[in-house]
N, C-alpha and C positions, 0 to 999 in steps of 0.2 A: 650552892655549887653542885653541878652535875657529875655524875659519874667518869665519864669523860674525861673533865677540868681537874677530878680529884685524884686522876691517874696521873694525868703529866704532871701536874703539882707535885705529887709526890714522886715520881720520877727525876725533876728537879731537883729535890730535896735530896733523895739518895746520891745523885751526883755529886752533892755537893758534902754528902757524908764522904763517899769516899773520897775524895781529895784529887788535886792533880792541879796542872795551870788553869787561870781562868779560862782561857777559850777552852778548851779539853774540857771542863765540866758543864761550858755552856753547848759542846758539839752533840754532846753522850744528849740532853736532854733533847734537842731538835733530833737527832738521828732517830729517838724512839718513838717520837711524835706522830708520825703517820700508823706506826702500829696500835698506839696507846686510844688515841684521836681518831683512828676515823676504820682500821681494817677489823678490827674486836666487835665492834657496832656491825660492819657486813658480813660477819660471821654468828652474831647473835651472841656472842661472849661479851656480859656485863657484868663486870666483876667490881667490887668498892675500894678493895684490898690486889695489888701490884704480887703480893705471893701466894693469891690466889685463882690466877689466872693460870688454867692448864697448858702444860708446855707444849699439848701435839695442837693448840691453836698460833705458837711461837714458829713452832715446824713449819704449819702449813702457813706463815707469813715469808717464810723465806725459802720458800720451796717456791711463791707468786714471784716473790724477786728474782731468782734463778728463771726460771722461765719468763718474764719479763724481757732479762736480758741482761742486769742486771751489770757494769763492770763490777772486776774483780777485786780491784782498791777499794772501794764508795763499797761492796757488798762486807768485808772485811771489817771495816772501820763503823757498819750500821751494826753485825754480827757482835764486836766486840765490845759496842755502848751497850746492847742489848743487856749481854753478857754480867756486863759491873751492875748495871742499874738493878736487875731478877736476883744476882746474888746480892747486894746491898740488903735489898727487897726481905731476902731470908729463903728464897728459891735457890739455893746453890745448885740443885741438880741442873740446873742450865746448862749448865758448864762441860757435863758431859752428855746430857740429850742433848745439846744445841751446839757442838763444838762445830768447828770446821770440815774436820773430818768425818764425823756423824752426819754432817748435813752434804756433804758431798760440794763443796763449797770448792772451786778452779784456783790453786796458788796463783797468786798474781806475777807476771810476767815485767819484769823490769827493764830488762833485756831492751835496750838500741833506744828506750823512751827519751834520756837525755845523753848529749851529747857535746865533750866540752870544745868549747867556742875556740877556733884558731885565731892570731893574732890579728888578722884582716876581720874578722867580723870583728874582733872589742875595738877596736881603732872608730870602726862605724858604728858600733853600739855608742859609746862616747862624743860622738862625735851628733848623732842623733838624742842622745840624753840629753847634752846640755842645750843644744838648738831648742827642743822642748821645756824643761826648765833647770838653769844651774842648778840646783839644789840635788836634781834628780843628775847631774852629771856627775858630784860626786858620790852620789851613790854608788853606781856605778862601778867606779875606779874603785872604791874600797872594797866592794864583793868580788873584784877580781885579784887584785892583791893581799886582802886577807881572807879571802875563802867565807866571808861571811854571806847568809840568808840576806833576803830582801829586805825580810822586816827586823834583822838586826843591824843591818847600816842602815836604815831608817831611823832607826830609833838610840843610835849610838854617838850619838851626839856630845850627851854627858863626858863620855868615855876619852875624848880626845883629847885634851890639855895632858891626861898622864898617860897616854899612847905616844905625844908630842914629846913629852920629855921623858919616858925612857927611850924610844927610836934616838932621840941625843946623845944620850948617853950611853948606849951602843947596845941596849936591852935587843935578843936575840927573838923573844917572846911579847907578846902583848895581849894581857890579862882581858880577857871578857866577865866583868862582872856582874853585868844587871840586866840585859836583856838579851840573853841567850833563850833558843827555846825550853820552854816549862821552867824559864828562872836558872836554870844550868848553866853555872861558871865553867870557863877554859880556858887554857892559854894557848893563843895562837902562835902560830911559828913562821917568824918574819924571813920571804922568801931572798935572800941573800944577793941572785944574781938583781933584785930588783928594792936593795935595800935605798937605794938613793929614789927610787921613783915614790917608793913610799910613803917615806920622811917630807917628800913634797907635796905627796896629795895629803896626807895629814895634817901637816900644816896651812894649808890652801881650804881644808873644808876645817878646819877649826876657825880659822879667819872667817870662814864663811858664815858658820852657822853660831857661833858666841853674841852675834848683833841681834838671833832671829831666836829667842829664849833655846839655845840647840839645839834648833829643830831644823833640817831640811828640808822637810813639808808640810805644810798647815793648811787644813781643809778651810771649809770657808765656815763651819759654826767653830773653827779652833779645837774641836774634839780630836782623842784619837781614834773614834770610832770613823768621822769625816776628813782628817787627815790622809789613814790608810786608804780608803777610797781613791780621793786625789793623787796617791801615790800609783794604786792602779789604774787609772785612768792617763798619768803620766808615762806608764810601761807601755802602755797601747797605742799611743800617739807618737811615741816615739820608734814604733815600729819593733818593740823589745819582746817578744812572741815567740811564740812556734820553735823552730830551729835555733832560732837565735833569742831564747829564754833567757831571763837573768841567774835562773839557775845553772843554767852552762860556762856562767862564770867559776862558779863554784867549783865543777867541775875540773873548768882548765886550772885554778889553782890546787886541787889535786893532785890532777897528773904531774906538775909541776915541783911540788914538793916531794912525790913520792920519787920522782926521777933524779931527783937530785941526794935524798937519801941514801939509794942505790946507788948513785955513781960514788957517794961517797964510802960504801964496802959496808952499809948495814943490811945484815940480814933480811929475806921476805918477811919475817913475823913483825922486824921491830919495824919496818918502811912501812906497814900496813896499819901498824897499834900507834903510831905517833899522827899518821895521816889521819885516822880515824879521831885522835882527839884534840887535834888540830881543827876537824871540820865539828867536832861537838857532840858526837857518838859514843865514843868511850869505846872500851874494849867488850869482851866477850865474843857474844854472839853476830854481836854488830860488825864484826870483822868480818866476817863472808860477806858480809851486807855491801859493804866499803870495796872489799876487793871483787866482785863480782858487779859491782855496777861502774861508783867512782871510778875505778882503777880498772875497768873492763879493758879497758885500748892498751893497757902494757903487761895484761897478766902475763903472756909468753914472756916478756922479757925479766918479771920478777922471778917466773920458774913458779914451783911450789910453793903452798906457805901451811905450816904445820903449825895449827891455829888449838892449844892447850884449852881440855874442857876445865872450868872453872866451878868449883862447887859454889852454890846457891848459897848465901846468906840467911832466906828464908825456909820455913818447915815446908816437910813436905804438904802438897798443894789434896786438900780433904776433899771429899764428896761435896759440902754444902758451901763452902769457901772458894775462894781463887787466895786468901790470904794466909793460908797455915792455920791461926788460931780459931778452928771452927768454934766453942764455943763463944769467943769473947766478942767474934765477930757474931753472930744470932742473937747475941744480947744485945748488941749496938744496934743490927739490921732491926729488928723486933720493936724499935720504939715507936711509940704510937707518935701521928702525927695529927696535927690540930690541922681541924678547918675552921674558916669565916661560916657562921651561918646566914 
């Protein structure tokens, strides 16, 4: 095994030391691929060992990206695998040679990117989903009505027989418990003026999908890796894109919730911390996140919202860690790892 192969390799590995969803530890490894793989080799930096690769050659890889051109998300999200994989590694100084703000790296701009769908576009999004394939029509409907991701009404199939019978029995909420993103339980908050559309579409994609092992969509090798494909290939034929994304659904069940909140005399902080963990955020910091994009179209009418700093559960954040316990973590990073000769 080459040099090269024994960096991503163990870039892999680190990823998978530190922990997180499957995709997220398989993203962190492709993200650092081009630096590990192929930019170290045009810079003459061959190193055997990942915490021993100098960080002003980490610099000058993302100082190429910025001047490349680089967006601001995609440079963030390459910055921040970099990040876990170098401290994992036993490089924690990454953390602060390589931050964001060290590298002079453009906050990303959220601002106007999405925008939630009015009732004329979901009529025609629906109406072009199921024309494309039933399965993906009631997808659909339930990311409009319960604020869920693409790939959690995709994949929430299981979940419907006891969505089915609490919505019956007059259940206000509806437990997310298995495929939330990174595995994240919630309960969602069943929209009231639309609790009768609900209980219909629930019922109608439970009939539906209990014949097809509940699944909405099934690639053609049956995987889920060929599944999700076919599901996006389904978004794009259906004309479900651009302005009229199926994340705009999500959106409009936002604004939705959160206006009804409000009208009902709950304060900006609690309309923003219930909408937030209603869409699967949780509180904290993620509350500006929520009211500053989600809830962009009604911020005037929430007024202010005096968003409470919450103390950290974790130590504070060391020199060679991103996790508090710098020794325990140097001992974990430090293990040696086996090659195939």
């Amino acid at each position: 095994m080459g040099k090269k192969s024994r960096l991503c390799h163990a870039a892999a590995n680190y990823s998978k030391f530190r922990g997180g969803a499957y995709d997220t530890i398989s993203n962190r490894s492709q993200l650092t691929r081009d630096l590990l793989f192929t930019f170290l080799a045009r810079v003459n930096v061959m190193e055997s060992m990942l915490r021993d690769i100098p960080l002003w050659a980490v610099a000058y890889y993302i100082n190429v990206l910025l001047v490349e051109g680089m967006k601001p998300g995609h440079l963030h999200n390459t910055l921040s695998a970099i990040r876990v994989i170098f401290d994992e590694a036993g490089c924690g100084a990454v953390n602060t040679a390589c931050s964001n703000a060290a590298m002079g790296v453009p906050r990303r701009n959220r601002a106007g990117k999405r925008q939630a769908v009015t009732d004329e576009q979901y009529h025609g999004m629906r109406e072009r989903a199921c024309a494309a394939d039933v399965g993906l029509g009631h997808i659909v409907q339930l990311q409009r009505l319960l604020g869920l991701r693409s790939i959690e009404a995709f994949g929430c199939g299981p979940e419907l027989p006891r969505w089915r019978d609490r919505l019956r029995s007059g259940a206000g909420k509806l437990h997310l418990s298995r495929v939330g993103k990174n595995g994240r339980p919630r309960d969602i908050e069943v929209l009231p003026a639309y609790r009768e559309e609900t209980i219909r579409v629930v019922e109608a994609a439970h009939a539906y999908c209990k014949e097809r092992n509940f699944e909405f969509v099934t690639g053609r090798s049956g995987g889920r890796e060929s599944s999700e494909t076919r599901l996006r290939n389904l978004y794009r034929k259906a004309g479900i894109e651009g302005d009229e994304c199926s994340h705009g659904l999500r959106y409009r069940y936002a604004l939705d919730l959160a206006l009804l909140l409000h009208h009902m005399g709950k304060d900006a902080y609690e309309v923003v911390l219930r909408t937030s963990n209603s869409l699967g955020h949780g509180g904290g910091a993620r509350l500006v996140y929520i009211r500053t994009t989600y809830l962009s179209a009604i911020r005037d009418v929430l007024g202010p919202v005096r968003i409470p700093k919450e103390q950290s559960a974790r130590a504070p954040r060391g020199v060679h860690s991103a996790s508090g316990d710098t020794r325990r973590r140097m001992i974990r990073s430090n293990r040696s790892l086996q090659f195939k000769k």
